[in-house]
KEVO-396314 format. One record per residue (C-alpha): x, y, z; residue in three letters. Coordinates in steps of 0.2 Angstrom, whole numbers, plus 5000, padded with zeros to 4 digits. Example, Ala and Ser with C-alpha at 12.3 -4.5 7.8 and 13.67 -1.06 7.14 Angstrom:
BEGIN
506249785039Ala 506849955036Ser 
//
This chain:
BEGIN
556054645347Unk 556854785337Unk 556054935332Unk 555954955314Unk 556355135308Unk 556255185290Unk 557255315284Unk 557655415268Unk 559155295262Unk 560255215255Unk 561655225266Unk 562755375268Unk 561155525269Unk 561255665285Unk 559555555289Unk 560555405293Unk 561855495302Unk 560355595312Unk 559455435315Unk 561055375323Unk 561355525333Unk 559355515337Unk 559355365346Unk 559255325364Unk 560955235372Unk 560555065373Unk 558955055361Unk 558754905349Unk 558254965330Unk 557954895313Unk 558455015302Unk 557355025285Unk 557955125270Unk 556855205260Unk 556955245241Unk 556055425245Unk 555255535262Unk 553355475255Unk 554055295257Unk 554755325274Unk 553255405281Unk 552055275272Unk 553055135278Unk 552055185294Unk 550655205289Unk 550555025280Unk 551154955295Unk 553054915288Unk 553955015298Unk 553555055319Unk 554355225316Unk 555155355302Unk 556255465305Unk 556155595292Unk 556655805288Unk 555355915293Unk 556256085290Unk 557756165286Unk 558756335293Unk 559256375278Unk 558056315266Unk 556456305275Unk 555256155275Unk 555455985268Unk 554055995255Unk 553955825252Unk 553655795270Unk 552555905273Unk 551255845257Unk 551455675261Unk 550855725280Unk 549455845274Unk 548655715259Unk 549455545256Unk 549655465275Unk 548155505286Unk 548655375300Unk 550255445307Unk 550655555320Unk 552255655322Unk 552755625340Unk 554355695343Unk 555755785334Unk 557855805333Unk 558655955328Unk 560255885319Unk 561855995311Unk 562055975293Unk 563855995285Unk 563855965269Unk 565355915259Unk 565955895239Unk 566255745235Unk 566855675219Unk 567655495213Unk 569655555212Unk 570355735214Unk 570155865201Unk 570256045201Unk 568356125204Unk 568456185187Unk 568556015179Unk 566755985187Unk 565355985176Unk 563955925184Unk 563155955204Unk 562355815211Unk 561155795228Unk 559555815234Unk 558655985230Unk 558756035249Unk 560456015249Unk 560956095232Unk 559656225238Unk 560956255255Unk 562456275246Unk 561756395231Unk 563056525236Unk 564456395234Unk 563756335219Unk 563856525212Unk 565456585216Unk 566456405213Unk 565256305201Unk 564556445191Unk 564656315175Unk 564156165183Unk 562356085180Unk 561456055195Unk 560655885194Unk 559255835207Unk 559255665216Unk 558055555227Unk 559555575241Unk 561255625245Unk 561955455249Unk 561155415230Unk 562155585221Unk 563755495231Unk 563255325222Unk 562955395204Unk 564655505205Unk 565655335211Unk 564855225197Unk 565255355183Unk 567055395177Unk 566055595172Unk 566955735180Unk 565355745190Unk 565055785209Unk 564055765223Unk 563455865239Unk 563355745254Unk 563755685270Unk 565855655274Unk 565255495279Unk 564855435261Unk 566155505255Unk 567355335261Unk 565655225259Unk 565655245241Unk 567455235239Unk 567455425235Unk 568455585242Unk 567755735249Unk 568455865238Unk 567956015253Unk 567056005267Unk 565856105274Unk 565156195257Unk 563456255263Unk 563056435264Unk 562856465282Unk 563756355296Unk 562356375307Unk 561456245295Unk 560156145305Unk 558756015298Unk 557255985311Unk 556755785310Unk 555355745316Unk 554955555320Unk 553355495314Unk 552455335321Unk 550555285319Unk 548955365323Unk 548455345341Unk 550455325348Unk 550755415365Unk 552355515364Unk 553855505373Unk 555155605378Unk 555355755390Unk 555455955388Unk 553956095382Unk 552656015370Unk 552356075353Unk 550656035343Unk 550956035324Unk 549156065312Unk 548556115294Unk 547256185290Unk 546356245273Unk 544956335266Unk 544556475274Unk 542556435275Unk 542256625270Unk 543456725259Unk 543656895263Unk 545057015266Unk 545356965282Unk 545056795285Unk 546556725287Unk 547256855300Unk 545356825310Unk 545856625311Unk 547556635320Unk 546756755330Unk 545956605339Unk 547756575346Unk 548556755347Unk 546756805359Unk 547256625370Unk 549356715371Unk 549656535363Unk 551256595354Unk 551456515335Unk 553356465331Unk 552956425313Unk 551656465298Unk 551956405280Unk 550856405267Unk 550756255252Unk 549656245236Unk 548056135241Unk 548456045222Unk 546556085218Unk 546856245206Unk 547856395208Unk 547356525223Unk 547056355234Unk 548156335248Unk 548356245265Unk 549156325281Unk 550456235292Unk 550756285307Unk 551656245325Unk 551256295342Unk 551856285358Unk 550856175370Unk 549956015370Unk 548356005363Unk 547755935379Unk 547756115387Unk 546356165388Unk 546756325379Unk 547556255365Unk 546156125364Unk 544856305362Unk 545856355350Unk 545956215338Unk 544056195340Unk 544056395335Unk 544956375320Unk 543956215314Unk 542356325317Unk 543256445301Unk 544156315291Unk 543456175281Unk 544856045286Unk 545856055302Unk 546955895305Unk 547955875318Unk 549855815314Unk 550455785331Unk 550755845348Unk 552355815356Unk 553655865369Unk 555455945361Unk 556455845371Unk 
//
């Protein structure tokens, strides 16, 4: 039987081409687009989909918000259990050829306006930015409307669409990489090869004090457990609230990693546990 990835669709976003890239020679998939990343990853969680495929974090940009809020409070019963660095070029794309002045409105995804800012600035400083639940759905708008309108997507959607990419590779730095991590349910042993990584939030600090934060990741830096990534995101229960994201090398079945999550949960209200994983 076929295993049924969802992924951020329609047709035509860098997901889809990731999920492509992403996917072992020979290995049978469904392919599931989803309107948005919350119904990719919930899709798992409801038992629709047996994976999702979805952005995690961007070079550029930095996280995937969405992705991370939906892990942290919306779907409690998955697990990330592996990820896929994937290069993003990103193109303008527009219904027929006209000049970049002619352009009066920008439409994509926020991460992708948000990596092509730069461009935007110096060749679109009077063009509205207009924000989309995808790239491949900017491309669709920008086809179905005869407005001097145009989007920031994949080459690829360009043709799907029955559109032309007006210039290719219009993101700020070429060195432009989106981390996707594949999400599956609760309980699902990973696969793959290469060092592990162990991906956590935690929240509410049990006692504030100057301090207290710094004293939590000290239960890793006193273990030499090295941290590859710390972001913080409001907790959504009053301003001054916030939970703590964080990635580590190692599994959490080494020991030392293991004392140190038990550490932190000793100083943090809520610790959960996204996923432990090999890179490879």
């Amino acid at each position: 039987m076929s295993a049924r990835i969802a992924y951020l669709g329609p047709s035509g976003t860098f997901t889809e081409d990731a999920l492509r890239k992403a996917i072992r020679n020979g290995e049978d998939i469904d392919p599931l687009p989803a309107g948005t990343i919350y119904d990719a990853i919930l899709a798992v969680e409801r038992g629709d989909a047996d994976r999702a495929l979805v952005p995690f974090e961007n070079s550029i940009e930095g996280a995937v918000r969405s992705t991370l809020d939906t892990l942290a409070l919306e779907a409690e019963a998955v697990t990330i259990v592996g990820e896929f660095d994937y290069p993003i070029r990103i193109s303008l794309i527009t219904r027929n050829e006209l000049p970049l002045a002619e352009v009066t409105a920008i439409l994509s995804h926020p991460q992708a306006s948000a990596q092509c800012a730069a461009f935007i600035r110096s060749e679109l400083p009077n063009a509205e930015v207009r924000a989309t639940a995808s790239t491949a759905e900017a491309v669709r708008t920008v086809s179905d409307t005869e407005q001097p309108w145009a989007a920031l997507g994949a080459h690829a959607a360009a043709g799907l669409y029955d559109c032309i990419a007006l210039r290719d590779g219009v993101e700020d730095s070429h060195d432009n990489v989106t981390r996707f991590v594949w999400i599956a349910p609760q309980g699902t042993e990973p696969r793959g090869e290469g060092p592990w990584k162990t991906s956590l939030v935690f929240s509410e600090l049990g006692e504030d004090h100057p301090g207290a934060l710094v004293e939590a990741l000290l239960e890793f830096s006193q273990r030499q457990i090295n941290l590859t990534r710390i972001e913080s995101r409001p907790l959504r229960q009053g301003l001054g609230r916030y939970m703590f994201f964080i990635d580590l090398e190692g599994s959490v079945a080494d020991p030392l990693v293991e004392e140190a999550v038990e550490g932190l949960r000793g100083k943090a209200e809520s610790v959960r546990l996204l996923g432990s994983y090999p890179t490879g």
